[in-house]
C-alpha positions in Angstrom: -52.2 43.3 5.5 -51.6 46.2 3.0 -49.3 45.4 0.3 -48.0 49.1 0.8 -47.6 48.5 4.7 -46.0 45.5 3.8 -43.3 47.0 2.1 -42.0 48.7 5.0 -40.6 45.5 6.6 -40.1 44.0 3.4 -37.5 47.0 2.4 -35.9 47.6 5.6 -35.2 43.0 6.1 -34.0 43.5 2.1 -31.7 45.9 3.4 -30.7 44.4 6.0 -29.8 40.9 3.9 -28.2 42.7 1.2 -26.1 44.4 4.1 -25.3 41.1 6.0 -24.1 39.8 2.5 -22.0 43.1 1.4 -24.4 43.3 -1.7 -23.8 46.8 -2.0 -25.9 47.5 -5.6 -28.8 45.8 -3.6 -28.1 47.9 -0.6 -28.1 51.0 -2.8 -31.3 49.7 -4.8 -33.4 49.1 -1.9 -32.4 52.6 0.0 -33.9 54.5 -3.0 -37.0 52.5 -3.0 -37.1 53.5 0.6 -36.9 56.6 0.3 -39.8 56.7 -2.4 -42.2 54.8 0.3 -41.1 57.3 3.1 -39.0 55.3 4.9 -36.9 58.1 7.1 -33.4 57.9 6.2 -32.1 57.2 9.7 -34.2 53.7 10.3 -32.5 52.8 6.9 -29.4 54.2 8.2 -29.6 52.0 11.6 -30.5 48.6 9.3 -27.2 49.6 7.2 -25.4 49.3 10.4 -26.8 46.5 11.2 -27.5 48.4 14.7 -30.5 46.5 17.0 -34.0 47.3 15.8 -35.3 47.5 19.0 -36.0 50.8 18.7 -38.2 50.4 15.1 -42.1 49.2 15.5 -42.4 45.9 16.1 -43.2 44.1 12.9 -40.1 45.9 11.3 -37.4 44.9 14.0 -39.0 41.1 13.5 -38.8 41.1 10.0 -35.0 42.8 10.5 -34.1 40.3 12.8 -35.3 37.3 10.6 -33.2 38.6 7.7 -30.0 39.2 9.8 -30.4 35.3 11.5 -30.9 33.6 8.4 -28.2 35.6 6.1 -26.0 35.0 9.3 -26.7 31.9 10.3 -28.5 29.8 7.6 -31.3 29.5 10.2 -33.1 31.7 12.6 -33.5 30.8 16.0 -37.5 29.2 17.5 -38.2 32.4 18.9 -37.7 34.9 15.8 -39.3 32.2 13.8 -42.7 32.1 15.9 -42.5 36.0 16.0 -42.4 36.6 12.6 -45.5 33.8 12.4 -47.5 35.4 14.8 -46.7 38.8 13.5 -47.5 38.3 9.6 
């Protein structure tokens, strides 16, 4: 995969970690990064509040939901885990 593609999940599950763990400088760090690589404000807006991804492309809401299970949960359940396999 492109390294530039690959930042789009990469930002948006960074966001979504540093937002599970209240790591507000990361939170803030990572938005501006976003916004540099085009990211729209309001799918950086819905990871913030940790609102479903269902409605971002797939590899993003995968890589989202891998973030929020394992900051959450210490663990991230068989079916996110062969997702994010198959997917990347």
């Amino acid at each position: 995969m492109d390294e530039t593609l690959m930042m789009r999940p990469y930002l948006r599950s960074t966001i979504a970690a540093a937002t599970e763990l209240q790591c507000t400088y990361e939170v803030a760090a990572h938005k501006a990064i976003a916004k540099q690589q085009g990211i729209p404000d309001a799918q950086v807006a819905l990871v913030e509040l940790g609102a479903p991804a269902d409605e971002l492309p797939k590899e993003i809401a995968i890589a989202i939901a891998y973030a929020r299970e394992l900051v959450s949960a210490n663990r991230v359940s068989k079916q996110t885990f062969n997702a994010t396999l198959t997917e990347f």
